[in-house]
C-alpha positions as CSV (number, residue, x, y, z in Angstrom):
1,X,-206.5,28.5,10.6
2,X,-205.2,27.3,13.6
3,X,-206.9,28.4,16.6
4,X,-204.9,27.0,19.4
5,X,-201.5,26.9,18.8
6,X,-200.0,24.5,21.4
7,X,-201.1,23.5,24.9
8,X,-198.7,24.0,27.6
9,X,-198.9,20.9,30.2
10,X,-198.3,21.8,34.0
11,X,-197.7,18.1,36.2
12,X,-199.7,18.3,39.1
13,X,-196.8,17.7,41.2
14,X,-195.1,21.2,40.0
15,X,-198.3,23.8,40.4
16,X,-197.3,25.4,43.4
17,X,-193.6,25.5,41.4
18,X,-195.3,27.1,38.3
19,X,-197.1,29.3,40.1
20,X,-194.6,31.2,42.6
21,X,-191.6,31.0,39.7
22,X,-194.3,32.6,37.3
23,X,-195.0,35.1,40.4
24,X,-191.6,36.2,41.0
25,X,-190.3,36.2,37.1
26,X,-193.4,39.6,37.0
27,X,-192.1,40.6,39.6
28,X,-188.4,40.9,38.7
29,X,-189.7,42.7,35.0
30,X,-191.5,45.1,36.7
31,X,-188.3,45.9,39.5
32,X,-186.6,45.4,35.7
33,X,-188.6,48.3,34.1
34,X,-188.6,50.4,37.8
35,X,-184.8,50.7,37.4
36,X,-185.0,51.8,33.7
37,X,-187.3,54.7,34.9
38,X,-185.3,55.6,37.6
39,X,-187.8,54.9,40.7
40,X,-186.0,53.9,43.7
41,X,-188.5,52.1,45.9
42,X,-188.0,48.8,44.4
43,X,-188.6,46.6,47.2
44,X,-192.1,47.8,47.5
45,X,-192.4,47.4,43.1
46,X,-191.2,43.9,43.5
47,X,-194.0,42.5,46.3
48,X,-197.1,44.7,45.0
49,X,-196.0,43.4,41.4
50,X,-195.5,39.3,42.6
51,X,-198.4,39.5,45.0
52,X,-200.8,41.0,42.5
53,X,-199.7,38.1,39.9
54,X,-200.1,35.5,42.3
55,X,-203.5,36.7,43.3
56,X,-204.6,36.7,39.3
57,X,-202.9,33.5,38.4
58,X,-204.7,31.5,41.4
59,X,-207.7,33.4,40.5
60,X,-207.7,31.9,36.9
61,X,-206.6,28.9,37.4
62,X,-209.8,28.6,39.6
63,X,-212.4,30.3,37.3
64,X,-210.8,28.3,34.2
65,X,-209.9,25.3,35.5
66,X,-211.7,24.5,38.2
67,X,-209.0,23.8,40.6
68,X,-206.8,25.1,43.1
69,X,-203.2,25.6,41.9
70,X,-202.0,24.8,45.7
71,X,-203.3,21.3,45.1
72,X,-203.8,20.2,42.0
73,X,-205.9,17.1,41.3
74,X,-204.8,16.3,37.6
75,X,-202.5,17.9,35.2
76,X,-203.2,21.8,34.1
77,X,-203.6,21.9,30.4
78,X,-203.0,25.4,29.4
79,X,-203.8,26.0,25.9
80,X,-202.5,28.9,23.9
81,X,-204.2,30.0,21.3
82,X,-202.9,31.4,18.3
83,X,-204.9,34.7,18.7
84,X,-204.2,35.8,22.1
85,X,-200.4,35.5,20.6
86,X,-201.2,37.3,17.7
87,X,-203.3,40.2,19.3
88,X,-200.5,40.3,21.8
89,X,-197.9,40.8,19.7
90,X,-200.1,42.8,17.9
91,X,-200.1,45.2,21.3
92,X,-196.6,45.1,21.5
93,X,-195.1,45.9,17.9
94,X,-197.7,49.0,18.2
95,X,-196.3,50.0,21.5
96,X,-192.4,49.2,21.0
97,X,-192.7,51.3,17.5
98,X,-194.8,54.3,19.1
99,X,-192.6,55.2,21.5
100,X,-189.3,54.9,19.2
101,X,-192.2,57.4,17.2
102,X,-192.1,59.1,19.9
103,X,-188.7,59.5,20.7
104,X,-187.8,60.8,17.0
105,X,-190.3,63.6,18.1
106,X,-188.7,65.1,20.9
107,X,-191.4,63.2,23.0
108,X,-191.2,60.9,26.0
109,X,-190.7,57.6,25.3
110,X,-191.5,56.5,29.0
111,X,-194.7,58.6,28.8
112,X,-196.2,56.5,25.7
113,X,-194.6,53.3,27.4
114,X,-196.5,54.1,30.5
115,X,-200.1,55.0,28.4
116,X,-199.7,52.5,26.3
117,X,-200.9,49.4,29.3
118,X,-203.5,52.0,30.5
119,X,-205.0,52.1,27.0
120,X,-203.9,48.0,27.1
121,X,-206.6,48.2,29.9
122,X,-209.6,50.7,28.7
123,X,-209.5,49.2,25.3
124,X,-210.1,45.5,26.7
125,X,-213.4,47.1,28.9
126,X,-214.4,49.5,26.3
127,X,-214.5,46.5,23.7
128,X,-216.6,44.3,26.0
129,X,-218.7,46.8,27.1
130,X,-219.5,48.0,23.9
131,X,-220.0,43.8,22.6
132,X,-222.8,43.7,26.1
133,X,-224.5,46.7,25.1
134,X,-225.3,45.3,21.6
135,X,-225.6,41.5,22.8
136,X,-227.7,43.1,26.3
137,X,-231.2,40.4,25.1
138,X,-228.2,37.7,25.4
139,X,-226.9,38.7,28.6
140,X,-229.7,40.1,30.7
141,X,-231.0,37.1,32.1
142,X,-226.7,35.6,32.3
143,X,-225.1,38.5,34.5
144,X,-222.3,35.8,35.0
145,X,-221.3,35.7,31.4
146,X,-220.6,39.8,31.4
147,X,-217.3,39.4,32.6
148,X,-216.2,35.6,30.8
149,X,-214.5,37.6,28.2
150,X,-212.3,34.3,27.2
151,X,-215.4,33.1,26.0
152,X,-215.6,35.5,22.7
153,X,-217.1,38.8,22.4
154,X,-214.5,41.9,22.1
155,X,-215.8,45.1,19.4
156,X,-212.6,46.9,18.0
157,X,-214.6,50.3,18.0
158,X,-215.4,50.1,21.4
159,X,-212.4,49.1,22.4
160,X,-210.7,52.3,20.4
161,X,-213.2,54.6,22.2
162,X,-212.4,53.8,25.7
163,X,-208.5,53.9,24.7
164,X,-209.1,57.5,23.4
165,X,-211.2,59.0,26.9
166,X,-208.5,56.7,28.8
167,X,-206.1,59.3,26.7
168,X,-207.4,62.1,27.0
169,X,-207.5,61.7,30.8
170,X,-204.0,60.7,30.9
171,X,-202.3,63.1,28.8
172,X,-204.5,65.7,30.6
173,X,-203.0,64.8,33.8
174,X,-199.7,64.6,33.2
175,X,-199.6,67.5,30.2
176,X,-198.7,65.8,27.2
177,X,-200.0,67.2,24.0
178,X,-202.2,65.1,22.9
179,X,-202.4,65.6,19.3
180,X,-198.4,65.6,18.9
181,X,-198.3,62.3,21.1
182,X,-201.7,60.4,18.8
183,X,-199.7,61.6,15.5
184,X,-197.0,59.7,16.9
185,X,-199.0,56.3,18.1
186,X,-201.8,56.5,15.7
187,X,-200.0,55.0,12.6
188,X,-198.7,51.9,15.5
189,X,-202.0,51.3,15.9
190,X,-202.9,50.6,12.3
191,X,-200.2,47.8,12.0
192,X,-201.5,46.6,15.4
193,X,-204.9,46.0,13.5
194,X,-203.3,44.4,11.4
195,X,-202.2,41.5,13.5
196,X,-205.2,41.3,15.3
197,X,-207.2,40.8,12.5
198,X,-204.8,37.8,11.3
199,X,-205.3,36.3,14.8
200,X,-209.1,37.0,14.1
201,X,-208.6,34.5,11.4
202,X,-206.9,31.8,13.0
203,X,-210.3,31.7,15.7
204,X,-212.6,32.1,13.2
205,X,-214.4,34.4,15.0
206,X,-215.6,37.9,12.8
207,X,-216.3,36.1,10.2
208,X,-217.6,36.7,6.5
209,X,-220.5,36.4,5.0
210,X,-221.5,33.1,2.4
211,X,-219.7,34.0,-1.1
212,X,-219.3,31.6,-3.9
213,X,-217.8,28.6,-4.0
214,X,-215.3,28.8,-6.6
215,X,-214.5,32.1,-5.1
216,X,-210.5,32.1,-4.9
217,X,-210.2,33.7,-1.8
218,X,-212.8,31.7,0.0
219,X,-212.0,30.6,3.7
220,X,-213.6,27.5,5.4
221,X,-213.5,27.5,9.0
222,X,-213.3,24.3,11.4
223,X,-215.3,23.4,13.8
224,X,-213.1,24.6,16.8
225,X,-213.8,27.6,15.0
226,X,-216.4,30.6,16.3
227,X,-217.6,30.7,12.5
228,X,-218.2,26.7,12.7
229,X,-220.1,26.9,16.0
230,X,-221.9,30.3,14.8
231,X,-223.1,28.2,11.5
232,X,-224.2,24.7,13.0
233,X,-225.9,26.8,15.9
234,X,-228.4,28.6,13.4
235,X,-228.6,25.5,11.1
236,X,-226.2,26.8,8.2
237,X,-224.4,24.2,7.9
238,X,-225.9,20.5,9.1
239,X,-224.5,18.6,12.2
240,X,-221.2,16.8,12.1
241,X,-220.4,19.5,8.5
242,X,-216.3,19.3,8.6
243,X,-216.1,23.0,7.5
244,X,-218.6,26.2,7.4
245,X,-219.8,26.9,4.2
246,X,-217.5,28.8,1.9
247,X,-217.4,32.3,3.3
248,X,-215.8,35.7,2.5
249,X,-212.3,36.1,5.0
250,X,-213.4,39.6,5.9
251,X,-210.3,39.2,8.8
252,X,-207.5,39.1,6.3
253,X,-209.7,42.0,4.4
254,X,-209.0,44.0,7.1
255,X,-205.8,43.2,7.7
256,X,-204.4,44.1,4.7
257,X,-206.3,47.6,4.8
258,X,-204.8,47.9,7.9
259,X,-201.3,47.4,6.9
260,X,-201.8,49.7,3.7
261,X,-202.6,51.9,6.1
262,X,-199.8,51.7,8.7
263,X,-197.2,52.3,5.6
264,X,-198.9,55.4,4.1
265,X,-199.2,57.2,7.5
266,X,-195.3,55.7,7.9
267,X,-194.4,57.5,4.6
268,X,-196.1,60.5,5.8
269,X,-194.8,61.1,9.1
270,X,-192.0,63.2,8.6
271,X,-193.9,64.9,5.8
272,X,-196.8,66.2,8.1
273,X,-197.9,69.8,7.9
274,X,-199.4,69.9,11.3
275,X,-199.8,68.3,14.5
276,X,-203.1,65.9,14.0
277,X,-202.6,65.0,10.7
278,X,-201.8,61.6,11.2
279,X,-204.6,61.0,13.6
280,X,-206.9,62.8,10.9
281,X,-205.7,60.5,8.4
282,X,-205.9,57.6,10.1
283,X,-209.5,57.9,11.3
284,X,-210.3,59.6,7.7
285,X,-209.2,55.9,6.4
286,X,-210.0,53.4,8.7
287,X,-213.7,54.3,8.8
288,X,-214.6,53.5,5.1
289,X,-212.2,50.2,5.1
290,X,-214.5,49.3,8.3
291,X,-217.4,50.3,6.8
292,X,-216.7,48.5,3.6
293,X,-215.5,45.6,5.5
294,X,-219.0,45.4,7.0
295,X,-220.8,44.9,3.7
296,X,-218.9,41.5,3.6
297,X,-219.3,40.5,7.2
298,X,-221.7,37.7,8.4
299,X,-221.5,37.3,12.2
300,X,-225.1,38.8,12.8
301,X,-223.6,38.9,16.3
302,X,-222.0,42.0,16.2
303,X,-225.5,43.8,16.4
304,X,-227.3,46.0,14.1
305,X,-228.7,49.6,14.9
306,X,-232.2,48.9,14.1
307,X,-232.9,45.2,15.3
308,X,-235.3,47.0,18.1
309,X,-237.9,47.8,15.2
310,X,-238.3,43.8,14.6
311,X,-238.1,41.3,12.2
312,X,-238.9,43.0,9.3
313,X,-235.8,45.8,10.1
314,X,-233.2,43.3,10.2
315,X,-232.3,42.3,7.2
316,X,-233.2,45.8,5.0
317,X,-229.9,47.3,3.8
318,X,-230.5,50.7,5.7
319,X,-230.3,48.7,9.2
320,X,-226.7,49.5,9.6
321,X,-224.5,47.2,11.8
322,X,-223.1,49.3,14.8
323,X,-219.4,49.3,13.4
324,X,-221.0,51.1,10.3
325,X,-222.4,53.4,12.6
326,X,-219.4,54.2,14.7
327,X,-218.0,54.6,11.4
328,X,-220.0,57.8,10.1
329,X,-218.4,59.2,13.3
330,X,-215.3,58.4,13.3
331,X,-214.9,59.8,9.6
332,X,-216.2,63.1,10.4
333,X,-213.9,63.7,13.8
334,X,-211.3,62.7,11.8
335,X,-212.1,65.6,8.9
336,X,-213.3,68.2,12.1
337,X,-209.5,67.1,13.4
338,X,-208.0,67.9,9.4
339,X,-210.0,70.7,8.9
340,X,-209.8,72.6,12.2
341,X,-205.8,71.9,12.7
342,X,-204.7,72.5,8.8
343,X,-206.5,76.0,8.7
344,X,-204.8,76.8,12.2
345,X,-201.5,76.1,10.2
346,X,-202.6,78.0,7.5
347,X,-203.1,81.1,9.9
348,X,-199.9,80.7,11.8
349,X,-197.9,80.0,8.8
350,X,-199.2,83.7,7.7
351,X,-196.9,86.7,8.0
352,X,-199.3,89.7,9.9
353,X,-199.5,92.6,7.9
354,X,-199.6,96.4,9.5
């Protein structure tokens, strides 16, 4: 558990330096990356691409460090924490490997490259949307704290909802086939999980629920730690505890689902019958590992169907938590997608009689 990994130190005598080398460096990937594609308007790739980082990086710097990178007063301490890394290279091991997926297919590589930081995009609003939505008796009266998503508060479903419509849209538009291209990112996103959920762990933040003490797998979080802050805030644990109580690591749960997952739909690929399976499968199994995940979860923050019935609703075991929810839904597209797409093989794989 290590939630930041290292802080990065900028003098104050070098943040104009930082900032315009940092500027020009994205700048010079994306003319990088323009080349590769074949577009030949660089120049213009090359100022919209630095200017739009400038613009972000001054805009940051100001909203999370209260300064002004053109003149800064003291020292910027940037610290990097181990699960922006982690979901990160989560993001890009998923991307990297569904496009090589791709490629094997006879699909376009660029294409998936190109969806992939769209979906990067929808899935970031779609998971804090979804978070506000639950949390909305939280934020109603702090409209400020909507869009302070560094602060915590990102669900996984809603972030995989927004990624799919975002799909849809785009592989409309530029008439890919959608379920040939999802067989061939859908496993990526799996192993994707997977990371995520491991940099979950190193924040503390979806959390477990209280299990026993001499429990071997039991995780104790810090108290840099959402768990920590999460436990002291609701009197779990007493002020100035050095760890939560001993609790279940539902991340690493997940994690390891996910990764079982990733390698059977990996074994299967080039056994699939029909295009869809994959995606099938992988909603078909990720459901009931979320859904049984859940049961072990204790981060109340995540929101429950029910709560709007009252006290006496929360805590009965048919108030499901929203994941479970989103769950029940996911399972049965996935066995709509199986069913509907394995009997259209069936029928096409069937010689017509006179």
């Amino acid at each position: 558990m290590l939630p930041v990994l290292f802080t990065l130190t900028i003098p104050a005598s070098l943040g104009i330096v930082a900032w315009v080398l940092a500027s020009i460096a994205s700048g010079a990937w994306q003319v990088r990356s323009a080349r590769a594609a074949g577009e030949k308007d660089l120049p213009k790739t090359f100022v919209v691409w630095t200017a739009g980082t400038a613009a972000v990086l001054f805009a940051a710097v100001r909203a999370l460090g209260g300064q002004n990178i053109l003149h800064l007063e003291r020292p910027l301490a940037i610290p990097v924490h181990t699960y922006g890394i982690l979901v990160a290279a989560g993001f890009l091991v998923a991307m990297s490997m569904a496009a090589r997926a791709a490629e094997r297919s006879g699909l376009s590589r660029d294409k998936v490259l190109d969806l992939s930081f769209g979906i990067l995009i929808a899935a970031m609003i779609g998971s804090r949307v979804l978070f506000i939505v639950v949390n909305w008796d939280e934020y109603a009266h702090d409209l400020v704290g909507i869009v302070q998503f560094w602060k915590g508060g990102l669900v996984f479903y809603g972030g995989f909802i927004g990624a799919v419509l975002f799909s849809l849209w785009y592989m409309r538009r530029h008439e890919m086939p959608f379920l040939q291209y999802a067989d061939a990112m859908g496993p990526t996103v799996a192993i994707g999980q997977a990371l995520g959920r491991l940099g979950c762990f190193s924040a503390g933040c979806c959390w477990g629920g209280a299990c026993d003490v001499h429990y071997p797998l039991a995780a104790r979080f810090p108290p840099e730690s959402l768990a920590y802050q999460s436990q002291a805030a609701t009197h779990v644990i007493p002020a100035g505890a050095p760890t939560t109580i001993p609790i279940h690591p539902t991340q690493l749960y997940e994690a390891l689902g996910c990764a079982l997952i990733f390698l059977f739909l990996t074994y299967l690929r080039s056994r699939k019958r029909f295009h869809g399976e994959l995606l099938a499968l992988y909603l078909m199994l990720y459901a009931p590992l979320r859904a049984l995940v859940e049961l072990f979860r204790g981060d109340e923050e995540r929101g429950r169907v029910f709560n709007f019935l009252g006290g006496w609703a929360r805590n009965a075991w048919w108030n499901l938590s929203t994941s479970e929810l989103i769950s029940i839904g996911i399972f049965a597209a996935g066995v709509a997608i199986y069913v509907t797409q394995s009997r259209r093989a069936s029928g096409a794989s069937v010689p017509a009689t006179a």
